[in-house]
DRENKOLGU-795777 format. One record per residue: x, y, z of N, C-alpha, C, O in turn. Coordinates in steps of 0.02 Angstrom, whole numbers, plus 50000, padded with zeros to 5 digits. Example, Ala and Ser with C-alpha at 12.3 -4.5 7.8 and 13.67 -1.06 7.14 Angstrom:
! residues 2
506604971650390506154977550390506604983550390507124983450423
506424988850354506844994750357506455000250394506705005750402
***
This chain:
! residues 389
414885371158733415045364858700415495366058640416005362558640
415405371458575415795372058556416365376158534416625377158480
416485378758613417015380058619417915373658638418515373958623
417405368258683417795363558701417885360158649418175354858661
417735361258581417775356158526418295357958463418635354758423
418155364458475418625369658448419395368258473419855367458432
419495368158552420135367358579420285359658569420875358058561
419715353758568420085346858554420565347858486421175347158490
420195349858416420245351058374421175352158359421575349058323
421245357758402421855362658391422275358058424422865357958407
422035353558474422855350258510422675341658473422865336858507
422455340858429422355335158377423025339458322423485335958300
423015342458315423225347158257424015346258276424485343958243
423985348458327424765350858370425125345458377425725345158367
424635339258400424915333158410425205331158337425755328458329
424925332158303425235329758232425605332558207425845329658158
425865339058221426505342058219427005338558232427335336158186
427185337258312427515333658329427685327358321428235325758342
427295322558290427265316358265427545317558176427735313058138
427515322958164427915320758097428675326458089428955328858040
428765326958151429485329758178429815324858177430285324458138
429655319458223430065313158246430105307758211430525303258218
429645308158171429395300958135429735300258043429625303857995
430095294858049430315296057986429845291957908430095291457852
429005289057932428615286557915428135290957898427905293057951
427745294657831427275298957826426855295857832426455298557870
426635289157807426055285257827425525286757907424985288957928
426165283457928425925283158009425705289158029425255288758071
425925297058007425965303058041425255305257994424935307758040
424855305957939424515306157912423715301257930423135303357930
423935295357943423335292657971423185294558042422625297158045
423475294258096423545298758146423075305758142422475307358149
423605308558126422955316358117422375314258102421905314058142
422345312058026421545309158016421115307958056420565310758049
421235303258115421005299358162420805303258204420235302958228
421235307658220421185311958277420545317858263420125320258301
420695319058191420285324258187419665322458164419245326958165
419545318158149418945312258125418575311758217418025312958242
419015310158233418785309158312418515316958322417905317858325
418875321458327418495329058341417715330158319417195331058351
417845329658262417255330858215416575327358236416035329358215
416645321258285416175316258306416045319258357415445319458369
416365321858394416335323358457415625330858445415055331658467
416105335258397415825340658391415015339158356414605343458370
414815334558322414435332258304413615328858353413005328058353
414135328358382413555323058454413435328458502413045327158547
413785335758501413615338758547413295341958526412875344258566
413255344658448412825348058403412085346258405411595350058404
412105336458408411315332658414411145332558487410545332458499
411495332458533411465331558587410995338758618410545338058659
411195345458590411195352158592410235351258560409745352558594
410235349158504409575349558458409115344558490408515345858481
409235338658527408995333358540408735336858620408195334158635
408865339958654408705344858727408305348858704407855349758745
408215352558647407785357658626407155356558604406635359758610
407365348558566406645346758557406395343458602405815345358609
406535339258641406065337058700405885343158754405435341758794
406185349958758405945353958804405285356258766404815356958805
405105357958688404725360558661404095354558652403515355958637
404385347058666403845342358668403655343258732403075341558744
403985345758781403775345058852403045350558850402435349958856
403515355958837402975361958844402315361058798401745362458815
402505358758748401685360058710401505352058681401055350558642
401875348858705401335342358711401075340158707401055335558665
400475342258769399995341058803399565347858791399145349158834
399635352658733399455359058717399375358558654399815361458622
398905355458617398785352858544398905359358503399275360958457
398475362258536398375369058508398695376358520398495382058510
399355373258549399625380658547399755384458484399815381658430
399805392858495399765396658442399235399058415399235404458385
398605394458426398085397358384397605400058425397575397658482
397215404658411396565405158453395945407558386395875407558325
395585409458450394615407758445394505414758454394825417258500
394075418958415393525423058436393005422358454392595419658417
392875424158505392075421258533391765427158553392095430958588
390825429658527390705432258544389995429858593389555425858576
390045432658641389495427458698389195433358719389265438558686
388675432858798388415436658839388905440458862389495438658856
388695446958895388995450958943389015449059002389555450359028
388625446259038388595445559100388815437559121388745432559087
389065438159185389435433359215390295431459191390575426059181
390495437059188391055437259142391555434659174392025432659140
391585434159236391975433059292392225425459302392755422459310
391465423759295391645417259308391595413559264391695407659276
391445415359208391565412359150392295410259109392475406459064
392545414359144393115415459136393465411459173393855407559146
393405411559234393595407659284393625398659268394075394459273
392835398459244392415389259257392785387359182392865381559163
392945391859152392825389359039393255393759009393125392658950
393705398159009394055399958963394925399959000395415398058968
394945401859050395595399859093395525392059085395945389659047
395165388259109395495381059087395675379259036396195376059034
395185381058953395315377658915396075382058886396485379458848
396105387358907396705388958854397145387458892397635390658873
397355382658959397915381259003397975374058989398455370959013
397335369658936397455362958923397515363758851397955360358825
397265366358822397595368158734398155373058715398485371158667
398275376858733398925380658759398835387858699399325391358684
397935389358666397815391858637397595399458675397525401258733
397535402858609397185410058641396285412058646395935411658596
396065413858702395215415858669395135423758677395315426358730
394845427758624394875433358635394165432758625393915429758577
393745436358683393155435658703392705443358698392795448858724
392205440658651391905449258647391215449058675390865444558652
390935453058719390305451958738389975458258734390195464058729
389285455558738388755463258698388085461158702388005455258719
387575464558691386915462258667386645457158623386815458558565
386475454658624386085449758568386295451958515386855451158490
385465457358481385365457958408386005464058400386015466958346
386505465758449386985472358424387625465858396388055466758353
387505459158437387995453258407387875452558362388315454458324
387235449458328387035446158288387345452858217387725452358169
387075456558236387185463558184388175464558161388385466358106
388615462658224389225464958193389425456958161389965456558131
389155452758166389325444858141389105444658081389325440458042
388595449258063388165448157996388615453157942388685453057881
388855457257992389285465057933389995460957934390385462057888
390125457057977391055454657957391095447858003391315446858059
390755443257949391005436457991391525434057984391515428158003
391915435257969392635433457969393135437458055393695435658071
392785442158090393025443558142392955436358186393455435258220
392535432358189392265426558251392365420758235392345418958176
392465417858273392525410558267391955405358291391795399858269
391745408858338391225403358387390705409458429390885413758470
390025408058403389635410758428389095408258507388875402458510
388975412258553388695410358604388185413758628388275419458649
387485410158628386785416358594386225411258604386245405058603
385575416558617385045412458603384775408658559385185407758514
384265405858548383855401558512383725404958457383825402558401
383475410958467383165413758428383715417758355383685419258295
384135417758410384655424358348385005417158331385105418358271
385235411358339385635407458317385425405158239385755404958187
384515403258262384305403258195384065405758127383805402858080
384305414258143384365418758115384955419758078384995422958025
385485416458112386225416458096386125411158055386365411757999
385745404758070385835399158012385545402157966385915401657917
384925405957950384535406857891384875411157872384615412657818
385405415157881386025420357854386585413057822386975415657781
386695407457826387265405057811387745406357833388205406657792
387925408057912388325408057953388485406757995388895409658032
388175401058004388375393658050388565388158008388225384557971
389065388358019389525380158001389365375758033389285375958094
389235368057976389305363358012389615360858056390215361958047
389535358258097389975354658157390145346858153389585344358144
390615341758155390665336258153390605332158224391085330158257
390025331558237389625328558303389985321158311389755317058351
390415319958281390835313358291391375315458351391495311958400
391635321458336392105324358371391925327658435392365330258471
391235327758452391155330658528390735323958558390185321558546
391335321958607391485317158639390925318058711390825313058745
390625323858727390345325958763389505324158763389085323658807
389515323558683388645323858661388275319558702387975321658751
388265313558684387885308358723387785307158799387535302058824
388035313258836387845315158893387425320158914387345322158971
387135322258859386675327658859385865324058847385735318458824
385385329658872384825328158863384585327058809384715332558783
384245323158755384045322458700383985329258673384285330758622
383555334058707383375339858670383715345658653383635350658618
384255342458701384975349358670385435345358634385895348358606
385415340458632386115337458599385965341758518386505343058490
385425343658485385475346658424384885351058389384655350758332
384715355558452383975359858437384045362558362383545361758327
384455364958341384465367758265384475363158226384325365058170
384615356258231384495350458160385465348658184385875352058215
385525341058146385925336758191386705340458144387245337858158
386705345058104387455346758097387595352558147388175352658168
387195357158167387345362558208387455358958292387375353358315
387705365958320388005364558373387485363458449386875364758447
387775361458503387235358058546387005363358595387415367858606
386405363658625386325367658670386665364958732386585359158750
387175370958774387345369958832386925373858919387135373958977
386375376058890385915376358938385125379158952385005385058937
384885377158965383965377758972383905384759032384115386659086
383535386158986383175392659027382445393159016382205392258960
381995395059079381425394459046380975399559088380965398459148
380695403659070380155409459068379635410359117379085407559116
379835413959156379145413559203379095421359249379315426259218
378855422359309378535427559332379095429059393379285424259427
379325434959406379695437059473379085441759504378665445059473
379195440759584378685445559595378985447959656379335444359692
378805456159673379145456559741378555452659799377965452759779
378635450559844377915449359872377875453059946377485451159990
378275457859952377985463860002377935471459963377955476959990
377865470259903377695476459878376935472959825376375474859843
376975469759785376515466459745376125466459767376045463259818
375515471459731374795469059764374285463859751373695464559765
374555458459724374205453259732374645448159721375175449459693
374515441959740374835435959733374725432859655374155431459634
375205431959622375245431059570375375421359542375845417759560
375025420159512375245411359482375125408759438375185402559438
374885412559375374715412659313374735418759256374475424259268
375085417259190375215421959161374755428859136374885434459112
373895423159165373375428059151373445432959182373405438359155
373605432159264373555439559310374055444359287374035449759315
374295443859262374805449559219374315455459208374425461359224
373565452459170373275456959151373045462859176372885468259151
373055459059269372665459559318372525467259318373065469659300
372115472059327372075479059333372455482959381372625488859380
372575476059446373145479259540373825482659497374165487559510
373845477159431374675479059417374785482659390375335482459362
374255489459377374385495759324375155499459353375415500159408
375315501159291375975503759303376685502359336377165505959349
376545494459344377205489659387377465484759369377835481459405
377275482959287377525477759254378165479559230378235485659234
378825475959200379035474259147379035468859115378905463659144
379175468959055379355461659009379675462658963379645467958933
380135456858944380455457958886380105461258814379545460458789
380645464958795380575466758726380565461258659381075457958661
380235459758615380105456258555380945452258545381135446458557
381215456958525381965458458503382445455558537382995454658511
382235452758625382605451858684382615444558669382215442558626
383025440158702383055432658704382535429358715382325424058691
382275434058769381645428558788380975431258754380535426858759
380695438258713380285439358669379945434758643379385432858660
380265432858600379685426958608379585422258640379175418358616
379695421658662379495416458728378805419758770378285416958786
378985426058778378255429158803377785428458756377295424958769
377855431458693377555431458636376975424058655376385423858674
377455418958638377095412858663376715412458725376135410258732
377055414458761376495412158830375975418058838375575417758884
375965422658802375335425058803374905422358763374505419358798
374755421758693374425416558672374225411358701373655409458687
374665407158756374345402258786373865405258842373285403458849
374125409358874373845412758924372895413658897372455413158939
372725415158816371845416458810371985411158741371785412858685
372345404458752372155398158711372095399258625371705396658585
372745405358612372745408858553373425404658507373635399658536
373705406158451374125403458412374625405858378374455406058319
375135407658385375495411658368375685408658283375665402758266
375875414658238375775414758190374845413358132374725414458073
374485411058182373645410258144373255416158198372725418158172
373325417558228373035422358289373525429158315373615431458371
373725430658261374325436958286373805443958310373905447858356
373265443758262372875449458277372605451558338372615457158362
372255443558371372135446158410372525442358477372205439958524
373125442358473373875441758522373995450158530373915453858578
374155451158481374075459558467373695463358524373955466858567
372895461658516372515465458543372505463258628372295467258670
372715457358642373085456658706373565460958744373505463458800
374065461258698374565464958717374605471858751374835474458802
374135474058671373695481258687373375482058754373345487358785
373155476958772372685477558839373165475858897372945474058951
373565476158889374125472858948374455479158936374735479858990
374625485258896375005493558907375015494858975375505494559013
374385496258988374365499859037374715497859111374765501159162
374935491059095375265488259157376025487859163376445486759206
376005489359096376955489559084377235496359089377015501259059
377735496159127378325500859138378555503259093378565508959068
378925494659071379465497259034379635485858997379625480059018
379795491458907379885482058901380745483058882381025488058858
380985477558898381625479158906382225473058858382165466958850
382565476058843383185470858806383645468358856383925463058842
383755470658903384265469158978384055466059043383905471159075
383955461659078383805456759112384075462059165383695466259189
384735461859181384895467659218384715471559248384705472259309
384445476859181384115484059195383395481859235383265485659281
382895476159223382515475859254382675474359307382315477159348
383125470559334383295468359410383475472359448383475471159508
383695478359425383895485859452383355489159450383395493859489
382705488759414382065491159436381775490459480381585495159514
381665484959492381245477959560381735479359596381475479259651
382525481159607382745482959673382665489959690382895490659747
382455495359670382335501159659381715503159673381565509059670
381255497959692380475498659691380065501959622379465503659620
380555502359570380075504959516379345499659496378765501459488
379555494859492379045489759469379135483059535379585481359574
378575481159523378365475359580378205468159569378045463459605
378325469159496378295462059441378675460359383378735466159363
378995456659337379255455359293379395449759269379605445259305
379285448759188379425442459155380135441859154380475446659136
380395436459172381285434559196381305426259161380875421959151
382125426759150381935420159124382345417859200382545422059241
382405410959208382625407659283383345410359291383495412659347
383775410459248384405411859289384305421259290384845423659307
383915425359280384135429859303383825430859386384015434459432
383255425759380383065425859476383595423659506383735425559562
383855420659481384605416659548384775424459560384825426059619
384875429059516385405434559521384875439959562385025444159604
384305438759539384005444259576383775442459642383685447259680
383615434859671383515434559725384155435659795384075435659856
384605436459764385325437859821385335445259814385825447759841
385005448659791384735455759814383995454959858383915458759906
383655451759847382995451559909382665445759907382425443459856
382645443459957382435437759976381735436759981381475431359996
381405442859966380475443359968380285444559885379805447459861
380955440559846380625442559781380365432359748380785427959741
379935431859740379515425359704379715424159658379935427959615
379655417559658379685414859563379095410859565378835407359608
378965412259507378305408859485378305403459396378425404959338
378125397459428378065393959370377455393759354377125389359382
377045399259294376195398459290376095391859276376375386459266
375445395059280374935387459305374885383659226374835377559216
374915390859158374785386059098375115382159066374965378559019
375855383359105376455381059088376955385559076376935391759069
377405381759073378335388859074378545388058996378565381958990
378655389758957379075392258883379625390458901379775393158955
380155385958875380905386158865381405386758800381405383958745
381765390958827382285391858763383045389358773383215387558829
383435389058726384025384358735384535391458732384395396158695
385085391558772385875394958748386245390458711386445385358739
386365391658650386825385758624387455389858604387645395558616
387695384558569388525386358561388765382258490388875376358476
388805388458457389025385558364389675388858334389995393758355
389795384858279390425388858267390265393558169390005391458117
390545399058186390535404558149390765400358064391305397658052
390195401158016390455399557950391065404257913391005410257899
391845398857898392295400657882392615402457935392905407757929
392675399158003393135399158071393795396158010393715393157956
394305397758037395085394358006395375389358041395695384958013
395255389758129395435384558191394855380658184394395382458221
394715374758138394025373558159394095369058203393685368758248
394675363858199394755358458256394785362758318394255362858349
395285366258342395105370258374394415371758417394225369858473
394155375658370393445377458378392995372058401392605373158447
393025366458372392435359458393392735357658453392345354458490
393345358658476393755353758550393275360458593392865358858635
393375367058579392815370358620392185368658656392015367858715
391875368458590391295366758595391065360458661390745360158713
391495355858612391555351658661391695350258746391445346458788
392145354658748392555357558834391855361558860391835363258920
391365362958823390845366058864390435363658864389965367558870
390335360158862389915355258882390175347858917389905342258911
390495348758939390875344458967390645344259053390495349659078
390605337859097390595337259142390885342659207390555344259256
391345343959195391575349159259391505356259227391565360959267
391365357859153391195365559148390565366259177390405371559206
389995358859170389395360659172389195361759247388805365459277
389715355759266389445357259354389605363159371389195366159405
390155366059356390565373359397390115380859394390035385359435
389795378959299389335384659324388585385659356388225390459370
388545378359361387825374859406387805376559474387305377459509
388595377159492388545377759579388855384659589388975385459649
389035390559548388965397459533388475398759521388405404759535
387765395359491387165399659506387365400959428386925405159421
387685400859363387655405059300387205399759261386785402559227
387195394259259386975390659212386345383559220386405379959269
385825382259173385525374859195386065371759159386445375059122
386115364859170386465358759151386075356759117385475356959130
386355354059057385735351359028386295341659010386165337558966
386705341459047386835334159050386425331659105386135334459151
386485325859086385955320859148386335318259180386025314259215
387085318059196387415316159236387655322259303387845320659359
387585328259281387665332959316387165331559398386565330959387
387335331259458386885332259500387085338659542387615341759548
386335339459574386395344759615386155343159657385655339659654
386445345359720385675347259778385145349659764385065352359709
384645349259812383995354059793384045359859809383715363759774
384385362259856384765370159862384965372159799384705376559765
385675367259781385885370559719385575371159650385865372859599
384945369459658384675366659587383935372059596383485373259556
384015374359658383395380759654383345384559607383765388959596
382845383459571382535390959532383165387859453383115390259396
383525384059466383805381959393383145378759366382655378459403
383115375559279382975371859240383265363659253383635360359217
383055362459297383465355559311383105350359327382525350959347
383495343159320382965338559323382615334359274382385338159232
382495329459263382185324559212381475326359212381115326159162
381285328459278380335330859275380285336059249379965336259196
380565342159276380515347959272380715349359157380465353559119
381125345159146381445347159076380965342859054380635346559017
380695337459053379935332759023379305339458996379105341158941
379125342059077378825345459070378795351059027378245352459005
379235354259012379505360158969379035361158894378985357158847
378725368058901378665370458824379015371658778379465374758807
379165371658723379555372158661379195379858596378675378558567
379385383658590379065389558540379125384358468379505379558467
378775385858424379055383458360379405389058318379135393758288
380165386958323380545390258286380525393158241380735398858237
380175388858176380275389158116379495393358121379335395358065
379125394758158378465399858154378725405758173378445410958153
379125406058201379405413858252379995416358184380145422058165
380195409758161380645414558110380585416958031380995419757995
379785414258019379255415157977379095423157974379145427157927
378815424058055378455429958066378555435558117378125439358139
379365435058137379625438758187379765444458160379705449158199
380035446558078379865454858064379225458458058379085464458060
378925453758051378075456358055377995457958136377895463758153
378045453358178378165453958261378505458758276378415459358337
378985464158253379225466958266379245474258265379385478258309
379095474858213378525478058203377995480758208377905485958176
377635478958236376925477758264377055479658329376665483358359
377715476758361377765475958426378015484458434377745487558480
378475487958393378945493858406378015497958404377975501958450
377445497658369377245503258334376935503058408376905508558434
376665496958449376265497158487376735499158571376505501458623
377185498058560377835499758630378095504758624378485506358669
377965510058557378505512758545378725520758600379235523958611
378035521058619377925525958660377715519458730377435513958731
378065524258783377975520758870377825525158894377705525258955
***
């Protein structure tokens, strides 16, 4: 373009050469050029906006509809299911915000531990019940503006805000109960009491204190001999003690036990529901059991890191996950319960999930604020008495 503006330019120029060769009027030969080159200058001008006016609608084209290009999110979540997590929730949202997520996954309390030494690495945390409110009683959960997740009011009452109504919502129910092989298991199992049972010497696991679902056992043993956690620790304790001899092994990895029970090391284990989805597509003779005194549930929620810098950002997250098609996608992958009430499933697909208006009615609750009273004392107690297997 301006090259062709350059050459009008020069034969505007030339022309006015010749016009004040012939012309015995300077007037006329002076306004002329003017004109001419006045005319150039317009020309060169409109191709200049014309040039800037293409650039910006290509850059409105591209990021648009991409609020958020340029910025991204640290998120540190679970290890497992990385695949499709990726797949159902982080490939979409950064292909509709046009942002980055750099995703770190790890253990629980090894998360909770590098978030507490440098919170300024994360943006948005993704974690149990238990370590979340550990993170609040650290002052490192930011409020959230629940005006802005457009998603909420499709959720079950009890997740729209398990930590108190500024923190972030739980996006799924998990809840505690018994796997059993039942061609190796020597007895039929349907209550948390038979755990105790004497058949199961040497074939148990259960979570570790420390593990997500820890307390959650914690709890349902207490219920298991009508005891109280935090007024009855002593003799929860002396339960426990009497339940050694049946444990293997207590474990921080959901995993590692499911690789036991396929291994024939053990013939029983405390699981919370989504790791049976994973362990029953290795054997089909392995049980789930909802005891008889009732099931313990805990929430996965999803908060954002105090002093995130993307925080809009960060809340459109939040939001996108809990959203109608994240929740179904990982409902019918087998990774997640739904905890919207609009989500449906089959009864196939909804096996062995947390799902359902009956099934979530029914549900036990730990009291938080007791577990986070007396969980270094629990821990304690728990290493001196586990510490040897």
């Amino acid at each position: 373009m301006k090259k062709k503006v350059v050459s009008l330019t020069l034969a505007a120029a030339m022309a006015a050469g010749m016009l004040a060769g012939c012309s015995s009027s300077t007037e006329p030969e002076t306004t002329a050029a003017a004109e001419t080159t006045a005319a150039a200058g317009e020309t060169e001008a409109a191709g200049t906006e014309a040039a800037d006016s293409a650039e910006t609608e290509a850059a409105a084209e591209e990021s648009g509809d991409k609020p958020f290009a340029g910025q991204s999110l640290t998120i540190s979540t679970f290890a497992f299911n990385a695949e499709l997590l990726q797949k159902n929730i982080y490939d979409p949202f950064m292909e509709q915000t046009g942002c980055e997520l750099i995703v770190e996954g790890g253990k629980n309390a090894e998360r909770v531990t590098k978030i507490k030494e440098n919170p300024s690495a994360y943006d948005v945390v993704i974690i149990g019940d238990s370590f979340i409110t550990d993170l609040i009683n650290e002052g490192l959960i930011a409020e959230i503006d629940s005006s802005k997740l457009t998603n909420l009011d499709a959720l079950y009452d009890c997740a729209k805000a398990p930590f108190g109504e500024q923190y972030g919502p739980a996006y799924t129910f998990n809840r505690l109960g018994i796997v059993y092989d039942s061609a190796f298991c020597p007895i039929e199992l349907t209550s948390w009491a038979d755990l105790w049972s004497p058949e199961l010497e040497g074939s148990l696991s259960i979570p570790d204190i420390t593990a997500t679902s820890g307390p959650l056992f914690y709890y349902a043993t207490a219920l298991a001999f009508d005891l109280t956690p935090g007024e009855d620790d002593d003799a929860i304790f002396e339960k426990l003690a009497e339940l050694k001899p049946n444990i293997v092994r207590t474990y921080t990895s959901a995993n590692d036990t499911i690789t036991m029970l396929n291994q024939g090391e053990i013939s029983a284990a405390v699981l919370l529901d989504y790791s049976y989805t994973t362990a029953k597509q290795a054997n089909p003779d392995y049980v789930w059991v909802d005891p008889a005194e009732g099931s313990y549930s805990g929430f996965n929620a999803i908060n954002i890191i105090e002093g995130c810098e993307n925080m809009d950002l960060a809340e459109a997250f939040v939001d996108f996950y809990i959203s109608h098609d994240v929740q179904l996608a990982e409902a019918l992958d087998g990774v997640d319960s739904p905890v919207r009430k609009d989500v449906e499933l089959t009864e196939e697909q909804a096996q062995n999930f947390t799902y359902g208006e009956e099934t979530i009615n029914s549900l036990l609750f730990p009291d938080w604020s007791v577990i986070n009273d007396n969980l270094p004392d629990w821990v304690e107690r728990w290493n001196e008495l586990f510490s040897v297997q």
